[in-house]
N, C-alpha and C positions, 0 to 999 in steps of 0.2 A: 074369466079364464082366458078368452081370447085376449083381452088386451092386454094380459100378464106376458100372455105369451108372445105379444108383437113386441112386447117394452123389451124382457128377455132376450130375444134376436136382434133388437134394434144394440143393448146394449154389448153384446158379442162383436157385431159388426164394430163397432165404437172402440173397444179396445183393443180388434184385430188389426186397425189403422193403425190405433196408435204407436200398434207395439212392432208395424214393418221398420226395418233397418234398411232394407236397402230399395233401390229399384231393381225392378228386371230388363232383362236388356231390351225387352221391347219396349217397353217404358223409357228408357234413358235416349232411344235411338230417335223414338217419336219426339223428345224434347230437341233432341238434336235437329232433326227435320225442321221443328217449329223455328229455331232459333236463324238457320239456312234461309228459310223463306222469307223470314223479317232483312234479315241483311240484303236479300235479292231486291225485296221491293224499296226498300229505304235508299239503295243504289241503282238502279231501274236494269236488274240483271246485269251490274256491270264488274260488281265483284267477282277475286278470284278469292275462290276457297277450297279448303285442304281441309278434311278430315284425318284426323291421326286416333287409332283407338288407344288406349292406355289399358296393358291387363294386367289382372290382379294375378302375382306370382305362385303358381300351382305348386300345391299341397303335393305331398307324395302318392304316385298311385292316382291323382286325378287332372286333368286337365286344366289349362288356365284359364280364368273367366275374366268378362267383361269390366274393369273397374269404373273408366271413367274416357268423354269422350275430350281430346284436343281438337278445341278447330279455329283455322285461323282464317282470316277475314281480311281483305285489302280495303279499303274505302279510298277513293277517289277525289274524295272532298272530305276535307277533316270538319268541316261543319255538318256532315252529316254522323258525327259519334254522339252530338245528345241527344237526336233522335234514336239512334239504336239504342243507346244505353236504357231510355225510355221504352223501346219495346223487350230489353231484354227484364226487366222489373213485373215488365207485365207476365211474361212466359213463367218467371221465378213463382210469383204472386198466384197465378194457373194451379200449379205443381206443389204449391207449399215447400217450395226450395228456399234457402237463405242465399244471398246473393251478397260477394265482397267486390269492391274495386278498386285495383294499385293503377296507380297511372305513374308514366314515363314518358319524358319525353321522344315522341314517334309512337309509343307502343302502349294500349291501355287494354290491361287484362280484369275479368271478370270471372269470377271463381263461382261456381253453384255448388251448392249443397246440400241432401237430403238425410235431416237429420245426426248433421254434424260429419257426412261420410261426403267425401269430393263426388260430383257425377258427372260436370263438366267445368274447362276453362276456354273462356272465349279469347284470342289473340287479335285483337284487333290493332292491324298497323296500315298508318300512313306514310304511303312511301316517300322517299324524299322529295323528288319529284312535284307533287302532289301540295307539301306542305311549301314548297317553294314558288310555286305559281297561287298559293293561298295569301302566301306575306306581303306579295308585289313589290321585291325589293330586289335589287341585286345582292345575288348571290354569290358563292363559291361556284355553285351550282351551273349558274348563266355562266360566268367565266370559262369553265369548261367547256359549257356546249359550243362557246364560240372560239376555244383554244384548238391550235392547228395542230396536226402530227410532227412540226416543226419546231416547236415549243418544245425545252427540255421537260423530260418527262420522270415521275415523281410516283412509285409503289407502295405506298404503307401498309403492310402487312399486322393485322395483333394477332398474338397468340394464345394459347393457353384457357381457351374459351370454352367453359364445360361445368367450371367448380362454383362458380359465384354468380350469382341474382343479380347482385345489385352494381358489381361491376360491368358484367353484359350489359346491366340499361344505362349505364353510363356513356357505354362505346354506342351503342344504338341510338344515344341522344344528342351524338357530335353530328355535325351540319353538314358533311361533306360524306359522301363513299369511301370505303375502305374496304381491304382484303382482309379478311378473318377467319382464320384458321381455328377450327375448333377440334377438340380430344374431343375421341372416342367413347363409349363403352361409360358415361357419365350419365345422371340423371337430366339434367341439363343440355344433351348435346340436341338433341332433335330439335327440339323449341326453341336453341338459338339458331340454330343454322335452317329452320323454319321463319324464326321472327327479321334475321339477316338477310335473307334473300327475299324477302317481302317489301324490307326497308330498302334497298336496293344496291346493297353492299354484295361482293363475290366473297361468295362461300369455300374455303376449302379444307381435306382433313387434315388436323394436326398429329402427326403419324409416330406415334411411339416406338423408338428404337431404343437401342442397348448403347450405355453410357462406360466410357471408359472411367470415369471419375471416379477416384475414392467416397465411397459415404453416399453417393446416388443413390434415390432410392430404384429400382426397378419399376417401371409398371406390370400389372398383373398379365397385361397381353400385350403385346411390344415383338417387333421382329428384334430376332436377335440372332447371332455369329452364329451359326450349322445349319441353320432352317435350311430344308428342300426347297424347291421351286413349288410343288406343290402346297408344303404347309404355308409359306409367304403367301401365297394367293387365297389360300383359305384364310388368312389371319387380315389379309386387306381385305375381301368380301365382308367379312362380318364387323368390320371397323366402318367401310362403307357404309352399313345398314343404318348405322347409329346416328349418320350424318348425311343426310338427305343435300341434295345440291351442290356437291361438292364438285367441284369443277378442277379442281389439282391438290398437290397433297404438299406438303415441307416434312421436315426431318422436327422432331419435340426429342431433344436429346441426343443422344444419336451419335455419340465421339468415337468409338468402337464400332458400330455395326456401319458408318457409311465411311469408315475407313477398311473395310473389308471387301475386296473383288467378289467374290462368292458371292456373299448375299446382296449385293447391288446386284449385278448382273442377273442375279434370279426374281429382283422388284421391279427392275424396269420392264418388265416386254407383260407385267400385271399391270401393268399404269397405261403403257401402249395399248393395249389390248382393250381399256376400257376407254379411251380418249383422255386420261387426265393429264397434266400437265407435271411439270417436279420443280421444285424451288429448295435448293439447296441453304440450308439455315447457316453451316459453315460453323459448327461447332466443334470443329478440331480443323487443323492445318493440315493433318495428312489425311481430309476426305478425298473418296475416288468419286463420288457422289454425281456430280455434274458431267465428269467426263463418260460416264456408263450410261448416262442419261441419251447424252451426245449420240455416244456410239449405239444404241439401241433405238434412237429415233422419237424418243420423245422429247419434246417441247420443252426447255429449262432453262433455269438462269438460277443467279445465286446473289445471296441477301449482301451486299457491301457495308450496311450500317446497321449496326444494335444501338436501338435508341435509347437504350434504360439500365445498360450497364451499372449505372452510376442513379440511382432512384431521386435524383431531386429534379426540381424545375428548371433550375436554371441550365444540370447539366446536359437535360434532354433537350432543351430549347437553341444548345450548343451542335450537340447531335444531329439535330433537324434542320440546324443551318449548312452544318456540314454534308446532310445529303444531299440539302438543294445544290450545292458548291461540287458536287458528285456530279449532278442530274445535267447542268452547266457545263461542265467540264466533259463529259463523255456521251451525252443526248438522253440518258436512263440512267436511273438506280433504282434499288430494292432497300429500303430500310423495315426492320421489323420491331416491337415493342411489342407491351403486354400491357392486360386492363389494370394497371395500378390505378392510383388517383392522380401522385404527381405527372404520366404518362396520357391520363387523357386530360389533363389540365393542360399541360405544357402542348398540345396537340387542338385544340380549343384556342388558346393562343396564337400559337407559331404557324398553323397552315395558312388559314387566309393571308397574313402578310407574305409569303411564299406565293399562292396563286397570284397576288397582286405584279409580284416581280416574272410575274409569266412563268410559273413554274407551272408544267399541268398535270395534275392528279390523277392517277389512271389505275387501274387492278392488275392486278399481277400477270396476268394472261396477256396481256399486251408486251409485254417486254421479255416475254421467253420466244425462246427459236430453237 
């Protein structure tokens, strides 16, 4: 009778395993710890790491709970990612987690999960930096550190970074820094503008405004022509949230709303007031945009070249000569594009021979006043 009854318990126990769906959050956090500590010793405490929680979108009437943890990881030496990957297999293997991994160039992620439900994704990036003194070659990289503020200088701004996977790891996998503007209020915007300023790219928000164009479509939160000084400040707060590190903002649209005194005048002393920066994108001729910026005392400048008007290779390769023929000509410019393919092909191309001619590469913060 006894041994019926330990088999009976033993087999209760057996299918109460089986049949758990999720973790609990003390469980999920303890894995997180574990995965923290591997990264610490595998780099001798020399990572920086970021925790981001991810919650699952609350029911009606109840609170939101824990889904899954983001955490991102710097390594200092890109030969130290088979070693993690190796301790994170073990932690997986611990937990009876499944373990996936995409790799990019710069940035290799690892996905856990427990019984088919995500619990965490690991972000592990090497910054540019890092993979450049790995290579032992000259760089873009070296070029810069040794270019002078003398040198005409050169802002690539992308845009529109929030919607696509696999064009982010694209822009993350080009050799050089760039300014990258990410949208808001995206599933995507944290973890790029997390994974971008890890890589060692400046971060900034790409700031949806009200379009004058026929057929535009509206974004669902977007400053737009009446807003108060108040409601603009509330609508940048929670656009900020979504984009961690953002260091200035540009206009995403915007032909109506930054041709409007009113609601400029009410964005700028919201941008002062937190320290960011304005980059006018110049998507209509009669913005006031730059000049309110001026006059309100924040940091700005405005974009002279759209490089992708015209979406082939050869015409953005045109483009990019003509900024450098800008940067020449007047000591600065600002050119902007988007993650297409032919725009970071033609961008993979066309820089290096540009830094070669002494153009030098800088982020957008440099070139506003």
């Amino acid at each position: 009778m006894r041994i019926f009854a330990a088999c009976a318990a033993f087999v209760l126990l057996f299918f109460a395993g089986c049949g758990k769906k999720n973790l609990s959050k003390s469980e999920l956090r303890a894995i997180t710890s574990e995965i923290v500590s591997a990264a610490q010793k595998i780099n001798g405490h020399k990572s920086e790491i970021a925790i981001r929680p991810e919650l699952q979108p609350a029911k009606r009437g109840s609170s939101s709970s824990l889904a899954a943890d983001n955490i991102y990881i710097s390594l200092s030496d890109p030969s130290q990612t088979a070693a993690f990957a190796q301790a994170l297999n073990s932690i997986a293997r611990k937990h009876d987690l499944s373990i996936a991994e995409t790799v990019s160039s710069g940035v290799i992620r690892f996905d856990y999960a427990f019984h088919g439900a995500r619990t965490h994704t690991v972000h592990v990036v090497t910054p540019l930096a890092a993979r450049a003194a790995a290579s032992h070659a000259s760089t873009p990289l070296t070029a810069r550190q040794s270019a002078g503020l003398g040198n005409p200088r050169l802002a690539i701004i992308i845009d529109d970074l929030g919607y696509d996977r696999s064009a982010a790891d694209a822009v993350l996998a080009l050799s050089f820094p760039l300014t990258v503007s990410v949208l808001p209020h995206l599933p995507l915007s944290g973890e790029l503008a997390e994974e971008a300023q890890r890589r060692g790219d400046q971060v900034m928000l790409h700031l949806p405004m009200e379009s004058e164009a026929d057929g535009a479509k509206p974004e669902d939160i977007e400053l737009r022509v009446g807003m108060s000084a108040a409601q603009v400040d509330a609508t940048l707060t929670g656009m900020l949230e979504t984009v961690p590190y953002a260091a200035g903002v540009n206009n995403h649209q915007g032909s109506r709303a930054t041709a409007d005194p009113a609601l400029m005048q009410a964005l700028m002393p919201a941008l002062r007031q937190r320290g960011l920066f304005f980059v006018d994108s110049r998507t209509d001729a009669k913005t006031v945009a730059y000049d309110m910026a001026e006059r309100a005392g924040v940091p700005a400048a405005s974009r002279k070249v759209f490089l992708d008007d015209v979406a082939s290779r050869d015409a953005i390769l045109r483009q990019l000569d003509l900024a450098a023929r800008d940067a020449q000509r007047d000591g600065f410019t600002i050119a902007i594009g988007h993650p297409r393919p032919a725009t970071i092909a033609a961008l993979a191309e066309g820089v290096p021979p540009l830094e070669a001619r002494g153009i030098h590469l800088v982020f957008a913060s440099e070139l506003v006043h």
